[in-house]
C-alpha positions in Angstrom: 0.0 0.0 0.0 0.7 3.7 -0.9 0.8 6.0 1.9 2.7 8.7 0.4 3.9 10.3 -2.8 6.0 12.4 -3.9 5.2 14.1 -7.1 7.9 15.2 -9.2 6.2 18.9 -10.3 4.7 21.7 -9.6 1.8 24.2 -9.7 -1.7 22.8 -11.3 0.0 19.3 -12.2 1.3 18.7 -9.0 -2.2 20.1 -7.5 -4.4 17.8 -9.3 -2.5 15.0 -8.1 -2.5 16.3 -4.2 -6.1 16.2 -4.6 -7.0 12.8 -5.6 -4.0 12.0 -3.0 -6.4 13.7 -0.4 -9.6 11.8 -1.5 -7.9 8.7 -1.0 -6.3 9.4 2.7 -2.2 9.5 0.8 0.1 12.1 2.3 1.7 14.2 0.1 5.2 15.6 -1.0 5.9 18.8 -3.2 9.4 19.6 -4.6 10.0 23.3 -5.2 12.9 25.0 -6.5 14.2 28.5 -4.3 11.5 30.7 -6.7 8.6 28.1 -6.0 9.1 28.1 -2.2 5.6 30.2 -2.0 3.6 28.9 -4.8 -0.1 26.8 -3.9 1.4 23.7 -4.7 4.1 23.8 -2.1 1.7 25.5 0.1 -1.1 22.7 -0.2 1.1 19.3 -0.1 1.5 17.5 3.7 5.4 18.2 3.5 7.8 19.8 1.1 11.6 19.8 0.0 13.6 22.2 -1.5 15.6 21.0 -4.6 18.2 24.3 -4.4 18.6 26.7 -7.4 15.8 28.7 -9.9 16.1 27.0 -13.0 14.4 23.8 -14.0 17.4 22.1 -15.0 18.9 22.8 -11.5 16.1 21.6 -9.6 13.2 20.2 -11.9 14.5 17.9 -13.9 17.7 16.6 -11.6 15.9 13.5 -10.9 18.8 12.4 -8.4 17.7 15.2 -6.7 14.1 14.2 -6.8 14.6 10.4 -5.6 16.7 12.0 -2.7 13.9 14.4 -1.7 11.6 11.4 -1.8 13.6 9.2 0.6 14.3 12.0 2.7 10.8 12.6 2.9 9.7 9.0 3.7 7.8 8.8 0.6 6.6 5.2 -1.0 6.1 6.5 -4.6 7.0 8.8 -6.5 4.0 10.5 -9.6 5.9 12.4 -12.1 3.5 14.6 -13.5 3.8 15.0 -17.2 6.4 17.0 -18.7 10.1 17.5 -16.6 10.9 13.9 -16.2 8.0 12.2 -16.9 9.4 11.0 -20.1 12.4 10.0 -18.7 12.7 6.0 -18.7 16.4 6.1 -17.0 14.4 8.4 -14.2 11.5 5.7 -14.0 14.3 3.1 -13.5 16.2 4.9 -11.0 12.6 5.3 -8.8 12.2 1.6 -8.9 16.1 0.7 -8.4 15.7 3.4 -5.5 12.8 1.0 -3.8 10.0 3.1 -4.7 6.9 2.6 -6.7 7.0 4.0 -10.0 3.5 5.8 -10.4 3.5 5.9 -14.4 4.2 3.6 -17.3 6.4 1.3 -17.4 10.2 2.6 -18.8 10.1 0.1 -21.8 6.9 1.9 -22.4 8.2 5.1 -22.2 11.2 4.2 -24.5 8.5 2.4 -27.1 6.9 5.9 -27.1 9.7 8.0 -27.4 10.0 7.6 -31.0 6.9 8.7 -33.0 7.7 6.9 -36.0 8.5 3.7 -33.8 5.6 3.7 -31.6 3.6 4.4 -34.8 5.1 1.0 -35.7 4.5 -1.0 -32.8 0.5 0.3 -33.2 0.1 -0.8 -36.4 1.4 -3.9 -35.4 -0.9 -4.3 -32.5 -3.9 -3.5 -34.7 -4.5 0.3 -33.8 -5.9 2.2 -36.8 -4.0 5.0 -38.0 -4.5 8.2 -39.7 -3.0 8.7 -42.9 -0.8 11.8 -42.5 -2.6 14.9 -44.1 -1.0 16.7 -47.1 -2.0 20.4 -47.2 -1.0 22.3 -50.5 
């Protein structure tokens, strides 16, 4: 059982996912960076941790940093959101290798995916109907 999760983002994404947290009785963990420390979504999870520095790539997207904020913070899982490093299947991998549950698809999913021409392959192969591309003149 999940008791608590960390998501890996901020403002509305991280919000929604404090919210169906909250319905379901799962503590909650923001991350913020030194120019989110006051925004709603740090404000309205059960605990927070700083990643240091402004910039996205400082704090955001250093998913070492994240994991650490997560076991610091006596999380179980770990949501990523979308965007930042929710695309990340070496970031999905580390969570698991870490000992907490990846909340997200699978990293050979997210690899499959990463390609558009690939994962257009793999649904045409699985039967999905596809659009022809459109040709505009």
């Amino acid at each position: 059982m999940i008791d608590t999760v960390l998501v890996a983002n901020r403002g509305e994404i991280a919000r929604r996912v404090f919210r169906t947290c909250r319905e379901l009785g799962i503590a909650t963990v923001a991350v913020h960076s030194d120019a989110d420390a006051g925004a709603a979504h740090v404000r309205e999870a059960d605990a927070a941790v700083r990643l240091p520095g402004n910039a996205p790539a400082d704090t955001y997207l250093r998913g070492d940093l994240v994991i650490k904020a997560a076991l610091a913070a006596g999380a179980d899982a770990v949501h990523p959101g979308y965007g930042f490093l929710s695309e990340d299947a070496g970031f999905a991998r580390a969570v698991r290798d870490a000992g907490l549950v990846w909340i997200g698809p699978p990293p050979e999913a997210i690899e499959a995916m990463a390609s558009k021409t690939r994962a257009k392959t793999l649904m045409a192969g699985a039967g999905v109907p596809l659009l022809a591309p459109l040709c505009l003149l």
